[in-house]
C-alpha positions as CSV (number, residue, x, y, z in Angstrom):
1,X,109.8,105.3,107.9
2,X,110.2,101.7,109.7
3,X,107.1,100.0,111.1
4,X,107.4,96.7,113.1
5,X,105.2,94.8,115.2
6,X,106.0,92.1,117.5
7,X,103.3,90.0,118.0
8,X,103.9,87.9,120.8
9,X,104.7,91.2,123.0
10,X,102.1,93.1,121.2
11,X,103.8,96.1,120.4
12,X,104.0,98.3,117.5
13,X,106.9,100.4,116.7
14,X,106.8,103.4,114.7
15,X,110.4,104.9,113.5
16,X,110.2,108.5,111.1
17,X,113.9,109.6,111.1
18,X,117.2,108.1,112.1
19,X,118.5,110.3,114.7
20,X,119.5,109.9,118.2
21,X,116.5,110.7,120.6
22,X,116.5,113.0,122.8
23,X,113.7,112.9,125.4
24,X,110.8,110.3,125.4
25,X,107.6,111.5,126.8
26,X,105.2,109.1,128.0
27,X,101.4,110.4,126.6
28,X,99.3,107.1,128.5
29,X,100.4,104.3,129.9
30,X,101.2,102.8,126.6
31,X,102.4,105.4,124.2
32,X,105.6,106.5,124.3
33,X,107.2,109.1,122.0
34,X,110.8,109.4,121.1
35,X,111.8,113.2,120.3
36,X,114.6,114.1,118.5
37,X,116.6,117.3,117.2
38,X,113.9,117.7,114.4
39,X,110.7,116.5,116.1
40,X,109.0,113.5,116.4
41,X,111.5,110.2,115.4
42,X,109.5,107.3,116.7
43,X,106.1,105.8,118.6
44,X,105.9,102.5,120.6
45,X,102.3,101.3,121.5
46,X,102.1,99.0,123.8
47,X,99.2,96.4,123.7
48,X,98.8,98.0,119.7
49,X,96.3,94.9,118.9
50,X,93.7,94.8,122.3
51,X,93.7,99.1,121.3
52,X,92.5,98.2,117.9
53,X,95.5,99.3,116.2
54,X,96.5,96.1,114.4
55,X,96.1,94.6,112.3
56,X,96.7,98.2,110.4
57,X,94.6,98.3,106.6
58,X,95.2,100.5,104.1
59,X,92.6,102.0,102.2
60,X,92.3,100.9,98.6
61,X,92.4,104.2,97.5
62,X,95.7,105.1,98.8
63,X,97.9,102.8,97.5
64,X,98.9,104.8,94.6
65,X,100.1,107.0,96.8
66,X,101.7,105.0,98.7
C-alpha cells in the first residue's frame, strides 16, 4: 500500500495494488476510485483535510499491528 498527500492541493492518494486501472468511478464530487482486474487499486480524495481526513492518526493500540 502507498499513501501520499499533497498538501498544497489538498489531496490524498490511496494506492493498494500495482496494476493498471481499468475504470475509475466517481462516488461524490471528490472521491474517485480506480478499479482494477482484482478490485479496488487506488482512492483520490480531493479537499482530504476541509473533509476531516487529515491529518490521519493511528490508534496507539494498533501499531503492533501495523
Amino acid at each position: 500500500m502507498f499513501l501520499t498527500y499533497d498538501d498544497q492541493e489538498d489531496i490524498l492518494f490511496i494506492k493498494f495494488i500495482d496494476r493498471p486501472v481499468l475504470q475509475d468511478v466517481s462516488y461524490s464530487w471528490n472521491v474517485n476510485i480506480g478499479f482494477t482486474d482484482k478490485g479496488i487499486g487506488q482512492i483520490t480524495i480531493l479537499d482530504a483535510k476541509e473533509c476531516g481526513l487529515m491529518p490521519i492518526e493511528f490508534d496507539t493500540k494498533l501499531q503492533n499491528v501495523l
